[in-house]
Structures are given as C-alpha cells and as structure tokens.
C-alpha positions in Angstrom: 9.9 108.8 93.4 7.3 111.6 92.5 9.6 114.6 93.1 12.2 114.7 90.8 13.6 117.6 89.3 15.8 117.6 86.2 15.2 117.4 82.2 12.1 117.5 81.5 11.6 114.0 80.6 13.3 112.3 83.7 11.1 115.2 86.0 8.5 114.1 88.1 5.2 115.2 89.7 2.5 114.0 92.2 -0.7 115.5 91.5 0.2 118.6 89.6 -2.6 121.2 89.6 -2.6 125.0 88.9 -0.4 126.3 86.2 0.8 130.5 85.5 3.5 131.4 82.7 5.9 134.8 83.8 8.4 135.0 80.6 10.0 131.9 79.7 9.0 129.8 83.2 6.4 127.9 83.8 5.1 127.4 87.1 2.9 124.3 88.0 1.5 123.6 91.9 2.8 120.5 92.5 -0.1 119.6 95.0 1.0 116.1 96.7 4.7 117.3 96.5 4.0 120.5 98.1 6.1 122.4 95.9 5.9 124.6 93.3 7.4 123.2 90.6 9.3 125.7 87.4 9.6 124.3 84.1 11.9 126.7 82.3 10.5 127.1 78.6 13.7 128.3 77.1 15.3 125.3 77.8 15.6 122.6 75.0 15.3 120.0 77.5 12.7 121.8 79.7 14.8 121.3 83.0 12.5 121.6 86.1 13.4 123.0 89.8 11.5 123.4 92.7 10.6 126.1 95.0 10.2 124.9 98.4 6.7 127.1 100.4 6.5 125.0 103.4 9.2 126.5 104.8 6.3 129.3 105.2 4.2 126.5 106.9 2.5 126.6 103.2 1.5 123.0 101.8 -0.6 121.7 99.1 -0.1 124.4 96.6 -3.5 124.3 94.4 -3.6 127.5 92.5 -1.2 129.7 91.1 -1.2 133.3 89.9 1.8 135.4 88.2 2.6 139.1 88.1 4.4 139.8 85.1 5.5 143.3 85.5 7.3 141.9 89.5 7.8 138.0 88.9 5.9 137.8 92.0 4.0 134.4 92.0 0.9 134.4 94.1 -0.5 130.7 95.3 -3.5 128.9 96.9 -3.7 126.3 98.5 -7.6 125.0 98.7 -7.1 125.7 102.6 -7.0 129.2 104.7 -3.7 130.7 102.9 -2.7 132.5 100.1 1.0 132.8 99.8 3.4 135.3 97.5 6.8 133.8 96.5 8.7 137.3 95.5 10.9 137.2 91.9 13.9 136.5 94.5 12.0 133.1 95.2 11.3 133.9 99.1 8.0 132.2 100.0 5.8 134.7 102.8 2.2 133.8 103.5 0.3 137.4 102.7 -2.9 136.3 104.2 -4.8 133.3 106.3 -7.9 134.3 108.3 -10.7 132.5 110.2 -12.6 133.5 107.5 -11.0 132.2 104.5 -12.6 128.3 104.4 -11.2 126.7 101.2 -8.9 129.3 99.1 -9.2 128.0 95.4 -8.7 130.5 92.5 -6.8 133.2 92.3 -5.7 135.7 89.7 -4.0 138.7 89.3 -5.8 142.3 88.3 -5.1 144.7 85.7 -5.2 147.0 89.2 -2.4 144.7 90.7 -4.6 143.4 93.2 -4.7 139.4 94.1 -8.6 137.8 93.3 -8.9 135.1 95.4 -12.0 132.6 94.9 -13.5 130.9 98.5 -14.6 128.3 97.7 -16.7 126.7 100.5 -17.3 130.3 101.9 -18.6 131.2 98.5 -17.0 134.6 97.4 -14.8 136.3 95.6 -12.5 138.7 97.5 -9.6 141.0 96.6 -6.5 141.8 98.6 -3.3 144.2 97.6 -0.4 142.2 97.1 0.9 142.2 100.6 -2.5 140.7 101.8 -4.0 144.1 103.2 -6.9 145.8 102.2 -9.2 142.7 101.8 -12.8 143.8 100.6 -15.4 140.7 98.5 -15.8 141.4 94.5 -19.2 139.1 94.9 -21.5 136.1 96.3 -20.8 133.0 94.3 -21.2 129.8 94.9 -17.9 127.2 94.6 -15.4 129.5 92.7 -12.6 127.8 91.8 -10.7 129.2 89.1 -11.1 132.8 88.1 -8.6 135.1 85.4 -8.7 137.9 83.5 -8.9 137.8 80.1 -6.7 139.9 77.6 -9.6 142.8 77.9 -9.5 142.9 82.0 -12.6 141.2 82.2 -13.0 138.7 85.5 -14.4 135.5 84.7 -14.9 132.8 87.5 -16.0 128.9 87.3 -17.9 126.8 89.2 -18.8 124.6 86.6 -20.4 127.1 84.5 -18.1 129.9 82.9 -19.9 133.6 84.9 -18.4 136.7 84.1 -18.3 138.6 87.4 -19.4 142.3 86.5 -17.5 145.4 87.8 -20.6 145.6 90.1 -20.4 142.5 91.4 -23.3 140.7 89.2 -22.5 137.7 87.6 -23.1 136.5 84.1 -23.2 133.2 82.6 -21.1 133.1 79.6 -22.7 132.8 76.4 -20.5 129.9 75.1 -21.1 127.7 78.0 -23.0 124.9 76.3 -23.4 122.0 78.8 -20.0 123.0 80.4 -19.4 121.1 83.9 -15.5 121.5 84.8 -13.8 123.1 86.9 -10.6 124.7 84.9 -10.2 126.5 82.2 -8.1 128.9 80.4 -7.9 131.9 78.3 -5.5 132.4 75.2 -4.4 136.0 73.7 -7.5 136.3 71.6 -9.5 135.9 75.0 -11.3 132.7 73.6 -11.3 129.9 76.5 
C-alpha cells in the first residue's frame, strides 16, 4: 500500500517528487499516488493527509509552488497543466494549452505571478495566478526547477544552475562546479 496517510512513520508515498513549505505544512507531490500529499510540521508525529487534484482531471503532480501571503498551492504536473489548490483546499486547473508540452518547474514571484518552466518546449513563461495574462520570461533549454531566492532573483536548472536576468538573459551560476542534477534548493541565506 503506497498511499497511506497517518503518523508520519506509518505514512506512505509512491514516487514523491516536488516539495514547498507555507507555515507549519509541508507539501510534497506525490507523483505515482497522484496526490498531493501535507505533512504537518507542528505535529510531534508529523501526521500526513492528502489532497485529492484529480478530481480537476489533474494527475501526476511533479512540481509544487506555495504562496505564503494566500496559502494558495500552485502545481505541475510534467504534462500540459498547471493547477492552483486555494488555502480552502479546492483543486482548479488555472491553465493547459496546446502549447504547454511538458510543464516542470514552477515558482512563485515576488510580483505574485506563477513561473512555470516548459520543459520540452524550452521556455520559461509567467501567468497571474488565475492563469491569465501568459507572456515567456526566456528561451532555455529543459527547465525544470526554477525559484526565487531570498533577494527575488530567478534561477532555473537544467542541469547547470542559470540565473535568468530581468531581461531575459541567462547566466550560469558561478558555483556550479561540474553540477549535473536536476533539483535544487535555496535556504534563507540564498546559498543552494
């Protein structure tokens, strides 16, 4: 049984992927479970639940993406969707298009928009969080996880660490000695 919620230590998960903290919650895409899984932090025993986004016609949740002044959670899912789960925990897909191939990454803004990597279309693109107003931040090739880091810088991976420049250049980042992942994250200090 791979989807089991619960204490932490009897929980289970099939293929967890993305993760986003909002407060004392945890949120990890549970990708072969289809579910978005919370661990809450407060919690001695780290009890986990699960929100349910197919119901939304939303499966395989990859990345996820928190805002923390709304609770809204914001999640990809390495197909043609991107899909907001409100702080009320109702699941809506904000945006699917023809041209969305692979939707990896995502983060939220300092400007409250939603930064969404494509990764086989190869570009970064912005949308307001009820998936209007689309226009592409820049050309790069496989992005899969981008973020912000505590200064409101964008920085995107394709297996090199490139900061993406508010003019849409990208520049490899000077601490990427023989990097070749695909994740990473950045801590208060804004050191990954």
């Amino acid at each position: 049984d791979y989807l089991r919620d619960g204490l932490g230590r009897f929980a289970s998960f099939k293929c967890p992927w993305g993760l986003a903290i909002d407060d004392n919650k945890l949120y990890v895409a549970d990708n072969y479970n289809h579910r978005v899984r919370t661990i809450d932090l407060a919690d001695p025993d780290y009890n986990v639940s699960s929100l349910d986004p197919t119901v939304a016609g939303f499966y395989n949740p990859y990345n996820i993406a928190v805002d923390t002044s709304n609770h809204a959670l914001f999640v990809t899912n390495f197909n043609d969707k991107v899909l907001k789960i409100d702080a009320q925990q109702v699941p809506t897909v904000i945006y699917t298009s023809a041209e969305l191939k692979t939707s990896t990454g995502i983060a939220v803004g300092p400007d409250k928009m939603v930064y969404v990597g494509d990764n086989i279309g190869n570009k970064l693109f912005k949308i307001d969080q009820d998936g209007q107003n689309r226009s592409e931040v820049c050309s790069m090739v496989l992005p899969r996880r981008i973020l912000f880091d505590t200064n409101g810088d964008l920085y995107a991976i394709n297996g090199h660490i490139m900061q993406v420049l508010s003019n849409g250049t990208l520049k490899h980042f000077e601490q990427d000695v023989q990097f070749n992942g695909w994740e990473f994250v950045v801590d208060k200090n804004s050191d990954f």
